[in-house]
FIVOGU-294031 format. One record per residue (C-alpha): residue in one letter; x, z, y. Coordinates in steps of 0.2 Angstrom, whole numbers, plus 5000, padded with zeros to 4 digits. Layout:
BEGIN
aXZY
...
% end
This chain:
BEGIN
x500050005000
x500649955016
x500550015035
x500950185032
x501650265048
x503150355042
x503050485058
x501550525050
x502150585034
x503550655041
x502250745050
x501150795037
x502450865026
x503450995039
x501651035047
x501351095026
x502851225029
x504051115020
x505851055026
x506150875023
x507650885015
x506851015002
x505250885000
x506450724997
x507250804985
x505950884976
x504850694978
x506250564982
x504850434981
x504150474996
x505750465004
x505850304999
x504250265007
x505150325025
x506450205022
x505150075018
x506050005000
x504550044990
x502750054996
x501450174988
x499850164977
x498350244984
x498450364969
x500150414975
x499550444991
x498150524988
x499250634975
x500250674992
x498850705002
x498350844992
x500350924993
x500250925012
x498550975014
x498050825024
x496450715025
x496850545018
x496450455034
x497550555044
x499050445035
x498350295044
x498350355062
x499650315077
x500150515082
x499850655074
x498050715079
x498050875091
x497651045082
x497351175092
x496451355087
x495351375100
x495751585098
x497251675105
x498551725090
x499551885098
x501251925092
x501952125095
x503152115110
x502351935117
x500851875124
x499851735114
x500351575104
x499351435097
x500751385084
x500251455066
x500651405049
x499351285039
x498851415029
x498151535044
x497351365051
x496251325039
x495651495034
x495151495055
x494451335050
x493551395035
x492751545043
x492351445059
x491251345047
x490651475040
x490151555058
x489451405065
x488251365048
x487551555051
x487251565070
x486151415067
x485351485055
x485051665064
x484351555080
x482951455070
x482451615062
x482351705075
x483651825076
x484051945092
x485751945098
x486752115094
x486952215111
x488652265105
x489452115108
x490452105125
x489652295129
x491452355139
x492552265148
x494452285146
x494652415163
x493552535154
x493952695145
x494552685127
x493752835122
x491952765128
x492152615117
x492652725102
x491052825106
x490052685109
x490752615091
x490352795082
x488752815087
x488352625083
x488952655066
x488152825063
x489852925062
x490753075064
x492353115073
x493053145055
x491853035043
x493552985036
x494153145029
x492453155016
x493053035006
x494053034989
x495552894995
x496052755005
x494852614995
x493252704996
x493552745014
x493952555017
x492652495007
x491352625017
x491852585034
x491752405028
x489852415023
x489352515039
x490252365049
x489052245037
x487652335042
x487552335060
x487652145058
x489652095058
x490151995043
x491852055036
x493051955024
x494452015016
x495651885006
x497551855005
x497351655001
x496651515009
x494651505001
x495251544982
x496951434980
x497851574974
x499751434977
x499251454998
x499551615002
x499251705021
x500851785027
x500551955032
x502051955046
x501151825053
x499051855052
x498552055047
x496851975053
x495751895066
x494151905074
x492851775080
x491851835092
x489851775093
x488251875100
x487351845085
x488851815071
x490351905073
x491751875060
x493151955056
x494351915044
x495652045035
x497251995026
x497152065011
x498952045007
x499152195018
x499252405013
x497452435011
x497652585021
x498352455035
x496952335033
x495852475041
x496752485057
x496752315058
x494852315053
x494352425068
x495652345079
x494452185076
x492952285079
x493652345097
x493852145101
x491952125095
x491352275109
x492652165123
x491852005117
x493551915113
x494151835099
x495851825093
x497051835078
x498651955077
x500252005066
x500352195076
x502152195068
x502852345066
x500852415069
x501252385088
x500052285098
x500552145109
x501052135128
x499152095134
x498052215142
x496552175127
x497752195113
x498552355121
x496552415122
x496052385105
x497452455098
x497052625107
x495252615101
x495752585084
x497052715083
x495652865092
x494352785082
x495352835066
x496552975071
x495653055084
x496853155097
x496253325095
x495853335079
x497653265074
x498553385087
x497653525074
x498153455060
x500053405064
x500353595069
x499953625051
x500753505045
x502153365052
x502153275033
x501553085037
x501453035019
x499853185018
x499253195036
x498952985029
x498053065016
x496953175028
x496453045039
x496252885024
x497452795035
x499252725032
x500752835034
x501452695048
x499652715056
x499852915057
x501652875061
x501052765075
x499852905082
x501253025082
x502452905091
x500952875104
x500753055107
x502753085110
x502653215095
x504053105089
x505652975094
x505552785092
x506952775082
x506152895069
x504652805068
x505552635065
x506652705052
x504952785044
x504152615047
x505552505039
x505852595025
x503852625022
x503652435021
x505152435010
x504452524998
x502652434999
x503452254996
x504252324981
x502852414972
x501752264977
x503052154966
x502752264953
x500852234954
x500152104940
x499051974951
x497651974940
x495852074943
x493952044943
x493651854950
x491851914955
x492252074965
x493651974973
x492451844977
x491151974985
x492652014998
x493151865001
x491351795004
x490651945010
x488952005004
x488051995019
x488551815023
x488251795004
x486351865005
x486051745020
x486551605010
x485551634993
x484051665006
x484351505016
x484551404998
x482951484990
x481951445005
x482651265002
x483351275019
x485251245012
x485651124999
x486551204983
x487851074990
x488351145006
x487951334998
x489551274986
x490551245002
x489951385011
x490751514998
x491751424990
x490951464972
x490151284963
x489051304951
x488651414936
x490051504946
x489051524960
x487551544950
x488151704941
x489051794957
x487351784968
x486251824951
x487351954942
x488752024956
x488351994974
x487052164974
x488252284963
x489152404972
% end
């Protein structure tokens, strides 16, 4: 096949994460295609397609087409960049989808707009907004401390979230390719703000106990009305007046002042205070640094050698687990329910419901039947 632009697949293969030296040599055919001494079958391009990520057509074009996220991604110590790998790209892409299917269907049926939304603006008091979130979510100061560990305080938070009309997804892959990971020092999560269909997206890759200050980190950007997607390296928020707010919220929200002044006079353990409060030992760490109870250079030698030590025993880990409870994450049960509801009332085509969740059929069949309302 001719008229293949070779800046194109040049292109297409770094935009992948590849380096083209690495490629060629893995597939010196399609160096050879470059150099224009062998042209290639559609089969072969197509095959290459699917390798890169790319829609077949794109192969066929001038320039490389502009992609742009239309949300913010905030890196600690800078402001914001546009520039993320593919992997993070598409899973924005993916929920955007998903966002945009479900705000249309919310309109025609009727649905209010949730008064949360853009309540505060990002000159107002932290602790209003963590007030304002408590008593939306039904909570105490210290709800967390009731429960058993990390995961049933997670998973708890998470369904109060679901309740007040948020959908929350939690995955570590793009849709359920398990080969495309999402880099953790790059995306711990992003949010996409809408008055009627808020999203917000956890990386699942990350310490579950560190997922949840990112969850509520999210939440904060849901209550400022403002979307965007963040690494919080080192659990530090970026140089921007939004990101320094939410990160306030989200650490008062989950390690409340006073209560944590009480508890460090007991006890200046990280390791059990994290135990306490259901939060990561680099979040109490954080709140400690925060309140000048201890030096930076302490808390980036405990921060270092905590991730250290997660990286290692997450190596250890086997991959495997339950397809169907890892589906109801990475769905999400309240976006799940509106989708069964929208294809019973043949308002969806099981077609587009495939798309939607990413589960085809007797798959799909059996999670909304048999998974999607077991706790």
């Amino acid at each position: 096949m001719e008229n293949i632009n070779s800046k194109l697949i040049e292109w297409a293969i770094t935009r992948a994460g590849y380096e083209l030296h690495d490629f060629f040599v893995k597939f010196p055919r399609v160096r050879e295609w470059i150099d224009g001494t062998k042209n290639p079958t559609i089969k072969q391009l197509e095959d290459f397609t699917h390798k890169v990520h790319v829609p077949f057509g794109y192969l066929f074009l001038n320039e490389p087409p502009e992609e742009e996220l239309e949300i913010p991604f905030f890196r600690t110590g800078n402001q914001e960049e546009q520039n993320v790998s593919l992997n993070t790209y598409h899973t924005v892409q993916m929920l955007q989808d998903r966002q945009a299917w479900l705000k249309e269907y919310l309109d025609e049926n009727g649905f209010q707009d949730l008064n949360f939304v853009g309540k505060f603006k990002v000159n107002e008091s932290y602790n209003d907004i963590v007030d304002d979130i408590r008593n939306q979510l039904g909570l105490e100061e210290n709800w967390a401390s009731r429960h058993q560990n990390w995961q049933d305080t997670l998973n708890y938070i998470t369904s109060k979230i679901e309740e007040i009309g948020v959908i929350v997804t939690f995955n570590g892959v793009v849709g359920n390719n398990t080969k495309r990971k999402i880099s953790v020092d790059e995306c711990r999560g992003f949010v996409l703000v809408d008055k009627k269909a808020p999203f917000l997206f956890i990386n699942s890759g990350d310490a579950k106990a560190a997922q949840m200050f990112t969850l509520i980190h999210e939440l904060a950007h849901i209550w400022l009305g403002e979307s965007a997607g963040f690494d919080n390296n080192f659990m530090l928020p970026a140089n921007d007046p939004i990101e320094i707010l939410c990160d306030k919220v989200a650490a008062e929200f989950l390690v409340p002042k006073s209560y944590f002044i009480d508890q460090w006079k007991k006890i200046q353990d990280f390791k059990i205070l994290s135990r306490h409060f259901k939060v990561s030992p680099i979040v109490i760490a954080r709140r400690a640094l925060d309140l000048n109870l201890i030096s930076k250079d302490s808390f980036f030698s405990f921060y270092n050698s905590y991730i250290s030590e997660f990286k290692a025993k997450k190596e250890q880990q086997s991959s495997g687990g339950d397809f169907y409870a890892t589906s109801k994450k990475r769905v999400s049960p309240r976006f799940a329910n509106y989708v069964n509801k929208a294809v019973k009332e043949n308002y969806l085509l099981y077609r587009d419901a495939y798309k939607l969740t990413n589960l085809k059929g007797n798959t799909y069949d059996k999670f909304m039947n048999e998974h999607l309302y077991q706790v």
